[in-house]
C-alpha positions in Angstrom: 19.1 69.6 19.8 17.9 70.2 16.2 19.1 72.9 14.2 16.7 75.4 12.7 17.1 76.8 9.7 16.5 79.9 8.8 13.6 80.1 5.9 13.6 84.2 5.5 14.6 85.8 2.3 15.5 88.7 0.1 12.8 90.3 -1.7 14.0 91.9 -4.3 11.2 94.0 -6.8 11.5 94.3 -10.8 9.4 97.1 -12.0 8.7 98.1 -15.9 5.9 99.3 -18.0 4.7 96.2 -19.4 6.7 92.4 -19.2 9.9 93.2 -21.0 11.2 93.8 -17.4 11.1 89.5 -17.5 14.0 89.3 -19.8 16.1 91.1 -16.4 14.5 89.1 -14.1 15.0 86.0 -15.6 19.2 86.8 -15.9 19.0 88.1 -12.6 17.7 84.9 -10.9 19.9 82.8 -12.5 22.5 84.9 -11.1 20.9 84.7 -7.7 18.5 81.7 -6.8 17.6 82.4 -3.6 16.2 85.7 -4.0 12.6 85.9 -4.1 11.1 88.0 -6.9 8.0 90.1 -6.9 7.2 91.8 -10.4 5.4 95.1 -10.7 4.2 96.3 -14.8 2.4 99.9 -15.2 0.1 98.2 -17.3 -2.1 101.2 -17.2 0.3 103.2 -18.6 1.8 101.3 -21.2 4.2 101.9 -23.0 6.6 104.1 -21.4 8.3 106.1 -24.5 5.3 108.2 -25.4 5.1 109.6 -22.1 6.2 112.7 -20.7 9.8 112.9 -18.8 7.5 115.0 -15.9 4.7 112.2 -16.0 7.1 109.4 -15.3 9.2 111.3 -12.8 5.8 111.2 -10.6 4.3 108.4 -11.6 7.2 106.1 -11.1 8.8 107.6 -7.7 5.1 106.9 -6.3 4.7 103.5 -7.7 8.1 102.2 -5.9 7.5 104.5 -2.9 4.0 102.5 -2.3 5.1 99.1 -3.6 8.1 98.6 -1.6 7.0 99.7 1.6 3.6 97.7 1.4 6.0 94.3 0.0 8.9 94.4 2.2 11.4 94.5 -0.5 15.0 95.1 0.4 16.0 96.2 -3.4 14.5 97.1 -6.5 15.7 96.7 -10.0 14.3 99.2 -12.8 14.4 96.6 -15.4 13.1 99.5 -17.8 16.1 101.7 -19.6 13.1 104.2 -20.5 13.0 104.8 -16.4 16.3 104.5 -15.5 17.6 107.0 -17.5 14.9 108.9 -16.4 14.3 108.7 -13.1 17.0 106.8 -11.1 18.1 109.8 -9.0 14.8 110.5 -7.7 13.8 106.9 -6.9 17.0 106.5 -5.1 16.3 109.8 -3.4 13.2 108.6 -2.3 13.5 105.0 -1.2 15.8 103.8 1.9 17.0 100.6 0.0 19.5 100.1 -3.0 18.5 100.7 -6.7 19.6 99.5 -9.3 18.6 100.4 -12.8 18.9 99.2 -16.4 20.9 101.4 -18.8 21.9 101.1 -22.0 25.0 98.7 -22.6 27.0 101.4 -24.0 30.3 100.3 -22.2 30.6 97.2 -23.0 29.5 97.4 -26.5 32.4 99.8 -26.8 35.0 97.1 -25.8 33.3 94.7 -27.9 32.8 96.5 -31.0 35.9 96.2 -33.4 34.5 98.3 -36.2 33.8 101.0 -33.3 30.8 101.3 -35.0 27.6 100.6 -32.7 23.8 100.5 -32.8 21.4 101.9 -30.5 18.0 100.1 -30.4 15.7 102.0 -28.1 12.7 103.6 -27.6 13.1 107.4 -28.8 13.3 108.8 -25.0 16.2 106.8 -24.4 17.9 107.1 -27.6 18.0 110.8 -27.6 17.9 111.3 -23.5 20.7 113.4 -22.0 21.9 110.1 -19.8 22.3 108.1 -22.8 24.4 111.3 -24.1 26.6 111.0 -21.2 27.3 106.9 -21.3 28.4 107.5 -24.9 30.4 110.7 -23.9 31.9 108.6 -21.0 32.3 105.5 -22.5 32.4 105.5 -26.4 33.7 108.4 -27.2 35.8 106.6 -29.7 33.1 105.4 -30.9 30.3 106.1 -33.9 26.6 105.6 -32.2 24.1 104.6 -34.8 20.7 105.6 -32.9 17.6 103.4 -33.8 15.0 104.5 -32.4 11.4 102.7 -32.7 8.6 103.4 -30.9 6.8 100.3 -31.9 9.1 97.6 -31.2 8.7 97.3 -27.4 4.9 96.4 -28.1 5.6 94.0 -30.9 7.8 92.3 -27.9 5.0 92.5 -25.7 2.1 91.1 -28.0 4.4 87.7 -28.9 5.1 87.5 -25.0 0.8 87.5 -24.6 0.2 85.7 -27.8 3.1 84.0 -29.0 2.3 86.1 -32.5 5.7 88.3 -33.9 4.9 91.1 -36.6 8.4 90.0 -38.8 7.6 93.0 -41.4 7.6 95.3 -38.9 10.6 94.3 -37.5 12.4 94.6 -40.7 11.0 98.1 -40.8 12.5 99.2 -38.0 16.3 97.9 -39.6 15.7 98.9 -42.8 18.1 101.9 -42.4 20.9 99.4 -41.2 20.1 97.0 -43.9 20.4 99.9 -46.4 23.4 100.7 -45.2 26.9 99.8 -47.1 29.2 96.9 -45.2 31.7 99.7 -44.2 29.0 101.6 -42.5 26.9 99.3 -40.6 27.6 98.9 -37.1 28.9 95.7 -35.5 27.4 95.6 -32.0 23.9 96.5 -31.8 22.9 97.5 -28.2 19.1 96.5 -27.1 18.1 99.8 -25.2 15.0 98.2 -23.8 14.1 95.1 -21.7 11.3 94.2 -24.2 13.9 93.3 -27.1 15.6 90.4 -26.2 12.2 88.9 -26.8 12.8 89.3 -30.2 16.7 89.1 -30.9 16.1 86.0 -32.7 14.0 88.2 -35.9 16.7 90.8 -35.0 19.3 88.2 -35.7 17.6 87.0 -38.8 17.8 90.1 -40.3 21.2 91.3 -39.4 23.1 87.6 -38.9 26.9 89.6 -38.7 26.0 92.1 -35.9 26.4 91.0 -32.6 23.5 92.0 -30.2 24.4 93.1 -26.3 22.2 93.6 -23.5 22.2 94.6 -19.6 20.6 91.5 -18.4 23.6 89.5 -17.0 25.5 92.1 -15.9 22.6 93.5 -13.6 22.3 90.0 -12.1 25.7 90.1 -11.0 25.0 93.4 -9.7 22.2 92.1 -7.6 24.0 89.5 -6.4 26.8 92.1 -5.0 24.1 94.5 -3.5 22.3 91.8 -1.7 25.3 90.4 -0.4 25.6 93.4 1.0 22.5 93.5 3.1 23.3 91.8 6.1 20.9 92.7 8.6 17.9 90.8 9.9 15.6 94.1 8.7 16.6 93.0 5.0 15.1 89.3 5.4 11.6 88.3 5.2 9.2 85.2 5.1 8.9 83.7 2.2 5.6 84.4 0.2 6.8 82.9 -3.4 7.4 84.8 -6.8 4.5 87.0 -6.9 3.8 89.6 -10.0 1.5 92.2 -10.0 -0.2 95.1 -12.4 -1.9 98.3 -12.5 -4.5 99.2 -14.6 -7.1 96.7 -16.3 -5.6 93.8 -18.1 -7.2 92.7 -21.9 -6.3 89.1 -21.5 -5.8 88.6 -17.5 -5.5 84.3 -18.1 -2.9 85.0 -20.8 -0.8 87.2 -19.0 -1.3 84.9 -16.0 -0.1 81.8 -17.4 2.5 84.0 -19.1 4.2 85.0 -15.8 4.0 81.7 -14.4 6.3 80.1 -17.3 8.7 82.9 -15.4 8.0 81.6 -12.1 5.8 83.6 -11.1 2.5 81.8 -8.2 0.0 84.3 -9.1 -0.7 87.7 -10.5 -2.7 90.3 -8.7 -3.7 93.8 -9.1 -1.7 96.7 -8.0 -3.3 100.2 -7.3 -1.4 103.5 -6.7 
């Protein structure tokens, strides 16, 4: 008699505001090659940090409520630290499958740092939100937490992901007050508070070639790959449908984006609406 084998998989869902989310997704696959991906981006309200703490509360919660009931998805990764520190307890509250969400990397960069000086690149929300407050409480106390906060940098990520374009001056804008800053005060370990920036470490690096830059992406895929070994039931498998991404909203350059997603893996990329 032949064996069968068996051809179901894992679904697991990546959601962020625009495609910074990919930099997660992409350490999170290589941590786990047999789960199949679908990506969602709020496109249509892009980007995050400007937005209200109430707005994303609701807007969020209802994205993942609809997506992953109408996707099959057995877990679902906030690869947005924006999100996650805002909103991870009512996700989780609301969904019946594990979450997992993208925080800053405040632990280890504690360990790491030997100056205990650290950097905190993230969008304002996350620099100054209460969570953050409490990983640096918990974790760093020892510590000295440089905050950089930029509102811009997440779309500067996002335009050379669409375009291939970077906007160097502004980047050097944004680390100015590091640069300015004497030897003895300038923090070793910069943490990238958002999923857009490792898109851009290598201008980062260019301007600050002695820090050393950290981010959540490796240490969430080994997270996934705990969680889903986790889920052993038959309710948590599904037919394979391929990498599939998806966004709300209208997109300016829909053949740019597409081919973008695609070098990630990614079949096709369809609309999404709440």
């Amino acid at each position: 008699m032949k064996n069968t084998v068996c051809t179901k998989v894992k679904r697991v869902l990546f959601f962020d505001s625009g495609v910074g989310g990919l930099s997660v997704y992409r350490d999170v696959k290589e941590a786990n090659p047999t789960m199949e991906g679908y990506y969602l981006f709020d496109n249509e309200c892009f980007p995050y940090g400007t937005k209200t703490e109430s707005f994303l509360e609701q807007r969020v919660t209802a994205l993942l409520k609809k997506a992953t009931r109408q996707f099959g998805i057995c877990a679902v990764v906030i690869a947005c630290n924006t999100a996650s520190t805002l909103v991870l307890p009512e996700v989780r509250a609301a969904l019946d499958i594990p979450v997992v969400g993208v925080v800053p990397a405040i632990k280890p960069a504690a360990r790491l740092s030997k100056k205990k000086i650290i950097g905190l690149m993230a969008t304002p929300g996350t620099v100054h939100r209460q969570y953050t407050r409490n990983l640096i409480r918990n974790f760093a106390a020892d510590c000295k937490i440089i905050g950089i906060p930029s509102p811009i940098l997440a779309s500067i990520a996002e335009n050379r992901l669409l375009t291939g374009q970077i906007d160097e001056k502004s980047i050097e804008k944004v680390v100015k007050p590091i640069l300015d800053m004497g030897e003895s005060e300038k923090p070793d370990v910069i943490v990238l508070g958002c999923t857009h920036y490792p898109f851009v470490v290598d201008v980062l690096k260019k301007f600050l070639p002695e820090v050393t830059f950290i981010d959540s992406g490796k240490a969430i895929g080994r997270r996934v790959r705990q969680v889903l070994s986790e889920l052993k039931e038959e309710k948590y498998l599904t037919a394979p449908t391929g990498a599939k991404a998806f966004f709300t909203g209208v997109l300016a350059h829909p053949e740019d984006r597409k081919r973008m997603v695609q070098e990630f893996g990614f079949e096709s990329l369809q609309s999404f609406e709440l």
